[in-house]
C-alpha positions as MATLAB code, in Angstrom:
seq = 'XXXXXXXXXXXXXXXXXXXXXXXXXXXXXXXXXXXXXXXXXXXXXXXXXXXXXXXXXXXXXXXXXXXXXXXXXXXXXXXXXXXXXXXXXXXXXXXXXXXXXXXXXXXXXXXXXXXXXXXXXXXXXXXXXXXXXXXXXXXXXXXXXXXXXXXXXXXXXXXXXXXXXXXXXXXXXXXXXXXXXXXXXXXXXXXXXXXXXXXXXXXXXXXXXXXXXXXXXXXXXXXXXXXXXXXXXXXXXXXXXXXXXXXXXXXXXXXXXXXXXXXXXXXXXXXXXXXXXXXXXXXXXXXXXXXXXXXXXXXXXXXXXXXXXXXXXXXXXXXXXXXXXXXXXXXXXXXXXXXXXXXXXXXXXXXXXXXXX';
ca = [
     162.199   65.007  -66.231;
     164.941   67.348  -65.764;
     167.496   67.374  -62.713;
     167.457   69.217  -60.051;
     170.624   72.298  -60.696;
     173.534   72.209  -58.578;
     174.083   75.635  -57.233;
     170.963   78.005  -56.136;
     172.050   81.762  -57.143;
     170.941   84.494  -54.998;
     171.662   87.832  -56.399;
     171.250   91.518  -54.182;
     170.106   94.865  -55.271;
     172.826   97.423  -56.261;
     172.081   99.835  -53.053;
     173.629   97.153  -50.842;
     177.017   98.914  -52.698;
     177.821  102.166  -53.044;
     178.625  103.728  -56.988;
     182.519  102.224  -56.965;
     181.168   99.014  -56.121;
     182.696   98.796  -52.700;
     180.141   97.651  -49.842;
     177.987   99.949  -48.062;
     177.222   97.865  -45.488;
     180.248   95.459  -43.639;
     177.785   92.393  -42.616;
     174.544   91.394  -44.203;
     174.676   87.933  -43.445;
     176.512   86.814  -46.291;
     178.254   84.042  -43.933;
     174.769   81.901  -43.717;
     175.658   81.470  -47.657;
     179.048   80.899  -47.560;
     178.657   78.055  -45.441;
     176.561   76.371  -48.286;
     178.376   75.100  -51.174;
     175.319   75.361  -53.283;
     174.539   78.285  -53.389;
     176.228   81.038  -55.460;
     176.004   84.552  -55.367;
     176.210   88.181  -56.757;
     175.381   91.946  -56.679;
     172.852   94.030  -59.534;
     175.845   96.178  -61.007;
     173.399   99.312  -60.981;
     170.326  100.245  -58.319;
     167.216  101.006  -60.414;
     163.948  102.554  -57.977;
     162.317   99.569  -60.197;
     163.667   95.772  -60.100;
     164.253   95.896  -63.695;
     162.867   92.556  -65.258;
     166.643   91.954  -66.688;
     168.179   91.611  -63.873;
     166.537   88.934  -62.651;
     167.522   86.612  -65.280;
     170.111   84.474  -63.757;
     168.721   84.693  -60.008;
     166.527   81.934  -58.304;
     166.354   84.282  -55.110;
     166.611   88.327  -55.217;
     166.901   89.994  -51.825;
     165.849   93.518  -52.055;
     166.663   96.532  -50.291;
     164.735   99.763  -51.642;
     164.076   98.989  -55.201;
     159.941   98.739  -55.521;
     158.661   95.320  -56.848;
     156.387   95.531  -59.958;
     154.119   93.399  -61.450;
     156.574   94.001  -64.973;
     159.612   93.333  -62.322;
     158.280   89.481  -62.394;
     155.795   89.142  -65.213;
     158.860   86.881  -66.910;
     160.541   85.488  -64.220;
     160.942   82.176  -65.143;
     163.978   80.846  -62.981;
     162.944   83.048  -60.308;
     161.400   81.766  -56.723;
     161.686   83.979  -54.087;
     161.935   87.679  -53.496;
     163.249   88.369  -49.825;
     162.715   92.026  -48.622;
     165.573   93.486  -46.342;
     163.146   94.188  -44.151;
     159.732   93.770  -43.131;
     158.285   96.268  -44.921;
     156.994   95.228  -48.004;
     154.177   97.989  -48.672;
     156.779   98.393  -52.068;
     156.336   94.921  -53.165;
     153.347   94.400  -55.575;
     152.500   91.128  -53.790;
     149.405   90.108  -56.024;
     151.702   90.267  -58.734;
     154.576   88.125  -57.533;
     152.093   85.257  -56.394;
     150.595   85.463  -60.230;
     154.027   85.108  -61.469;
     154.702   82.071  -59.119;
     157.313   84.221  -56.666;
     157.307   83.536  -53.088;
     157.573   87.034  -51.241;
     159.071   86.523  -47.166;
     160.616   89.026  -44.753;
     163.187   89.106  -42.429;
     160.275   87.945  -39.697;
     161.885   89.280  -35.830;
     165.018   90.898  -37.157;
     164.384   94.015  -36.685;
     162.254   93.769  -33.101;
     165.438   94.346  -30.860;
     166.774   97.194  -33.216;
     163.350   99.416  -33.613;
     162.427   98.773  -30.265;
     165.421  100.269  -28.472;
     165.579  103.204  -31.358;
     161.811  104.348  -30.255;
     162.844  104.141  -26.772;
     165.744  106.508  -27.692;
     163.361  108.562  -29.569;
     160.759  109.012  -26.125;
     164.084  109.568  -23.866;
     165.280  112.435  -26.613;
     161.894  114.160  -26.843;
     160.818  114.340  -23.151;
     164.132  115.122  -21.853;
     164.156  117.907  -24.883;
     167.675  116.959  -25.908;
     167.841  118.904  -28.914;
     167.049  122.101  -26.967;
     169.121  121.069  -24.754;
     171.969  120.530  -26.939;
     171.390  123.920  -28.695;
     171.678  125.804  -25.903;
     175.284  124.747  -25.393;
     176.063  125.145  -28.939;
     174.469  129.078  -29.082;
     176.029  129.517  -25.149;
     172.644  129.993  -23.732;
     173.682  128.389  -20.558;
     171.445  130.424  -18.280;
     168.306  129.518  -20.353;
     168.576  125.877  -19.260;
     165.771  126.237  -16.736;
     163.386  126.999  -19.464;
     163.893  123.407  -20.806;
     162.695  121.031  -17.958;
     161.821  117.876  -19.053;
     159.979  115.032  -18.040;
     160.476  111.409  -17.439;
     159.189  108.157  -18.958;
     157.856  106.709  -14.972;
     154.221  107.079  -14.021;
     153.446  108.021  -17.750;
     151.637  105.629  -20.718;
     152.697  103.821  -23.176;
     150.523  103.494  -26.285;
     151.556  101.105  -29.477;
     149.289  101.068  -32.437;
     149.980   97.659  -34.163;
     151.298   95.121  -31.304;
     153.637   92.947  -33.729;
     157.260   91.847  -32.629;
     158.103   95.403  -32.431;
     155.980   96.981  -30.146;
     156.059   93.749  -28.334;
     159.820   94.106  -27.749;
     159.734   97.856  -27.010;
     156.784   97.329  -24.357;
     159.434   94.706  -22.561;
     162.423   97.202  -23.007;
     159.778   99.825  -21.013;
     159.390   98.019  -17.695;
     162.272   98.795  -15.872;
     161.006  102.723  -16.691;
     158.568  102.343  -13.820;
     155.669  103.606  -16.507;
     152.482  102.534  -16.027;
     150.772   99.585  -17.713;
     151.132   99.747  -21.679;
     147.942  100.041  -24.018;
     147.667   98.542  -27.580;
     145.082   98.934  -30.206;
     145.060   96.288  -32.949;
     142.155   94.432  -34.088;
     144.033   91.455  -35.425;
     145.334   90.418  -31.362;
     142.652   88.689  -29.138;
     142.509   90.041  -25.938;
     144.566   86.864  -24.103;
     147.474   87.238  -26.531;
     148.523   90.587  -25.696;
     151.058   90.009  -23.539;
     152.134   92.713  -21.167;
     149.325   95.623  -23.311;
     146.005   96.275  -22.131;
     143.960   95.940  -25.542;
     141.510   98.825  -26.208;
     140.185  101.415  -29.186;
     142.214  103.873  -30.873;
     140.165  106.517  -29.705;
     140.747  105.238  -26.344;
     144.484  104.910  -26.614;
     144.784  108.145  -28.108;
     142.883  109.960  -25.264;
     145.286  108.121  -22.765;
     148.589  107.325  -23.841;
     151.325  109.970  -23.520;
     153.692  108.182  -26.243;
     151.582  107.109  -29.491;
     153.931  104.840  -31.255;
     152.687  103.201  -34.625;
     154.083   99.722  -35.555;
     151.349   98.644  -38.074;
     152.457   98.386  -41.450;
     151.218  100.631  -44.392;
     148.151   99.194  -45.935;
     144.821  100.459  -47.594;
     142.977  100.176  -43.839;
     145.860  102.021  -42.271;
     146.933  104.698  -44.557;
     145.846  108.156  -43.091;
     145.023  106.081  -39.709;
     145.853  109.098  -38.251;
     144.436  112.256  -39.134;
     143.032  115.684  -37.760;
     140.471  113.786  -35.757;
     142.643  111.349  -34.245;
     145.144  113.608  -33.467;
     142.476  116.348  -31.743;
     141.990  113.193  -29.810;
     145.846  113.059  -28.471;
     146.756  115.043  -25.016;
     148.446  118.191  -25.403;
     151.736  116.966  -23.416;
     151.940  113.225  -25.032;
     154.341  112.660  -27.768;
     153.952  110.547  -31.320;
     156.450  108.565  -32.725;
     156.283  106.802  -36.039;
     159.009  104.647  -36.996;
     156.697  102.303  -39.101;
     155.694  103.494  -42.778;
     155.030  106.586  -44.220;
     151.221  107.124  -44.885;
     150.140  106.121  -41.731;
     150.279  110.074  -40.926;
     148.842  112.617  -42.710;
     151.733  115.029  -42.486;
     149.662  118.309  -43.217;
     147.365  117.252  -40.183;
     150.496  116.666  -37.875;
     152.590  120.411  -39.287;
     149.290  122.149  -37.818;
     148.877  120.117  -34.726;
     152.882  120.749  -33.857;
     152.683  124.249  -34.958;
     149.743  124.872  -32.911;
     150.948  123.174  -29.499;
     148.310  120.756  -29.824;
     150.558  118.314  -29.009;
     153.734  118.441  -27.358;
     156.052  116.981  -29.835;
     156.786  113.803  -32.231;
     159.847  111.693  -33.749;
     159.083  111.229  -37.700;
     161.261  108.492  -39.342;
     159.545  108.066  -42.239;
     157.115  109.791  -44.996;
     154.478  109.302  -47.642;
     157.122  110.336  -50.348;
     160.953  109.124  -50.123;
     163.176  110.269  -50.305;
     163.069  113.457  -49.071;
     164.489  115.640  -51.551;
     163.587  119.347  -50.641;
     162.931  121.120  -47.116;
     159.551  119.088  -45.380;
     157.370  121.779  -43.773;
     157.895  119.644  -40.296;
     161.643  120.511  -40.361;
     160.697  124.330  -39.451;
     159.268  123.400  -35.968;
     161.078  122.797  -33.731;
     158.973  120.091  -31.449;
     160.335  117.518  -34.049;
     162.650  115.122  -34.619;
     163.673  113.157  -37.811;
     165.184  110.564  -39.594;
     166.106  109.128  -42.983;
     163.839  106.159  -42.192;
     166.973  104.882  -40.876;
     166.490  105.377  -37.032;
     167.071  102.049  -36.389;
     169.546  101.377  -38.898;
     172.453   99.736  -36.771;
     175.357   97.284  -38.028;
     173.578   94.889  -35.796;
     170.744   95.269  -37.160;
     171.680   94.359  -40.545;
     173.992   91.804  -39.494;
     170.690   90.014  -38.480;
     168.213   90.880  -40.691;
     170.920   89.758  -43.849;
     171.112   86.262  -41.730;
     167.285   85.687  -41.699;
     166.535   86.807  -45.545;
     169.783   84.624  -46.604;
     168.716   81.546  -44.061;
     165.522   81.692  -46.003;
     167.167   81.500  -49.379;
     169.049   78.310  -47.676;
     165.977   76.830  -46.628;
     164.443   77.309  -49.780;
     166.988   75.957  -52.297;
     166.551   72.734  -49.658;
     162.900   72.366  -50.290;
     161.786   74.163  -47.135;
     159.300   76.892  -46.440;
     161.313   79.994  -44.836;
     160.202   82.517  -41.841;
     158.110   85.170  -42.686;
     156.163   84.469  -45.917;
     153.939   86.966  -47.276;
     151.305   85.383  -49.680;
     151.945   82.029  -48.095;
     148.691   81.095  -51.054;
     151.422   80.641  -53.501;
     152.031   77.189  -52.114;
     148.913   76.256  -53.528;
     149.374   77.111  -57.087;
     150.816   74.274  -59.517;
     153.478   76.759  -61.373;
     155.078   77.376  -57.922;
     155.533   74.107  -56.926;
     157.048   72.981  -60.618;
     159.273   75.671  -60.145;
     160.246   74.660  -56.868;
     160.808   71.159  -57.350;
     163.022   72.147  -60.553;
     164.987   74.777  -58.686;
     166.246   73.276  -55.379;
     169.063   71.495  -54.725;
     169.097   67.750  -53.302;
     171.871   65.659  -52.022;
     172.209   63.068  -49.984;
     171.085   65.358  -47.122;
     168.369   66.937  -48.293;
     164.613   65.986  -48.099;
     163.543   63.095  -50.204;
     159.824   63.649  -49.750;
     158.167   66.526  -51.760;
     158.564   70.528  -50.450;
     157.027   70.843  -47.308;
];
């Protein structure tokens, strides 16, 4: 029977550092290691699009940034446990795969509520109040052409989240001081008396009503093209959409013609069904737009927290515990997982004596 190692090694994808090696990024949560004298850990020297199975070699936990997870990523990832997405995206993660290879996928579950939240709010102040217009006009001196921007404000108007996770949750409580009127949520995965503060109801129905449309489901093969010509024929011509979840959940050409048109007054794009974006996207010409880098939300705060939650689940795993946030939470089940486990963590004379729990 062989003992259990003394350190745990965590290892991060090369796009947490920029090409000199230096840090992108000046907090990721790197203290929750540090206080741990078990646990040891390092930086890919290169970013590959693909976890390259070679890097994983000496890593019991790999936290991920952008780099996709394969099915070849893992297929001989012996020493490996636990892949934890920076994030909770994980639409680039080949899930099925990791489970097969005994990996245990989590996210950083709630860290990015407060973050997205107040960045979509941002995104419905910017578009009604038309600050880029706005801003433009002072730019081009076209002072006496302000009239011809009024905007409008967020009270007596409806808020409508598709997906009501943590985010939308947390951006529907940021809302009520707005004096808007009562929020509307379509998912079919919420019962109607855990809602919270939404009024549950169709997506045709929340598309007819709201004046913000703000998707926070995540990219899978029920949502992808959710929303399409007919949905968006469906939207009022003075209500907004925002997207700030996954790329896919659009279709793009269906949203160009609906902008272009004046179908619908506007929308705030942070992210796209292929990324990067490397040439000019046909909804940069209009001018009822706003974009991002998928990065909208990207704040030091915010990665200050979501590093502590993906490296307080490495902790908790190389202790024997089940982290926040697990994906395929099935891979408890399967024998090769739990070998692994029990072979990988680290006990002392604080840790759990009783099997992983």
């Amino acid at each position: 029977m062989s003992t259990a190692p003394r350190t745990f090694h965590v290892a991060f994808t090369g796009d947490f550092q920029a090409a000199d090696g230096t840090p992108k990024y000046p907090d990721i949560g790197l203290d929750v290691l540090a206080m741990h004298p078990h646990i040891t850990q390092s930086r890919f020297h290169e970013h590959h699009p693909v976890l390259g199975a070679d890097q994983l070699a000496e890593a019991q936990g790999v936290v991920v940034l952008t780099p996709r997870v394969t099915a070849a990523s893992v297929a001989q990832s012996r020493d490996l446990l636990a892949i934890g997405r920076f994030g909770v995206g994980y639409d680039a993660v080949d899930v099925e795969a990791c489970t097969e290879a005994d990996v245990l996928v989590f996210i950083a579950a709630g860290a990015v509520d407060h973050s997205v939240a107040e960045a979509t709010v941002g995104w419905m102040i910017a578009l009604t109040h038309h600050v880029r217009a706005k801003d433009r006009l002072v730019r081009e001196c076209r002072w006496d052409e302000r009239s011809n921007s009024m905007g409008r404000e967020l009270r007596d108007r409806t808020f409508g989240a598709i997906g009501l996770g943590g985010i939308a949750r947390k951006t529907i409580a940021m809302l009520e001081s707005f004096g808007m009127n009562p929020p509307l949520a379509f998912d079919p995965y919420v019962a109607p008396d855990a809602a919270g503060g939404a009024r549950l109801t169709t997506l045709d129905g929340l598309l007819k009503t709201a004046d913000f449309v703000s998707i926070h489901c995540p990219l899978t093969d029920q949502t992808r093209n959710l929303i399409g010509r007919r949905e968006l024929a469906l939207m009022k011509p003075d209500a907004y959409l925002i997207n700030t979840a996954r790329g896919g959940i659009v279709d793009e050409a269906a949203l160009y013609e609906s902008l272009r048109d004046g179908r619908i007054a506007g929308a705030a794009i942070d992210c796209f069904a292929e990324e990067p974006v490397v040439r000019p996207h046909p909804l940069a010409a209009l001018e009822n737009v706003l974009l991002a880098p998928h990065s909208i939300a990207w704040t030091h705060e915010l990665f200050r927290d979501i590093g502590r939650a993906v490296c307080q689940g490495m902790v908790e795993l190389s202790r024997g515990k089940r982290p926040r946030g697990v994906v395929n939470p099935q891979v408890f089940e399967r024998r090769g997982f739990q070998e692994k486990w029990s072979r990988l963590r680290v006990v002392d004379s604080g840790a759990e004596k009783a099997n992983p729990t």
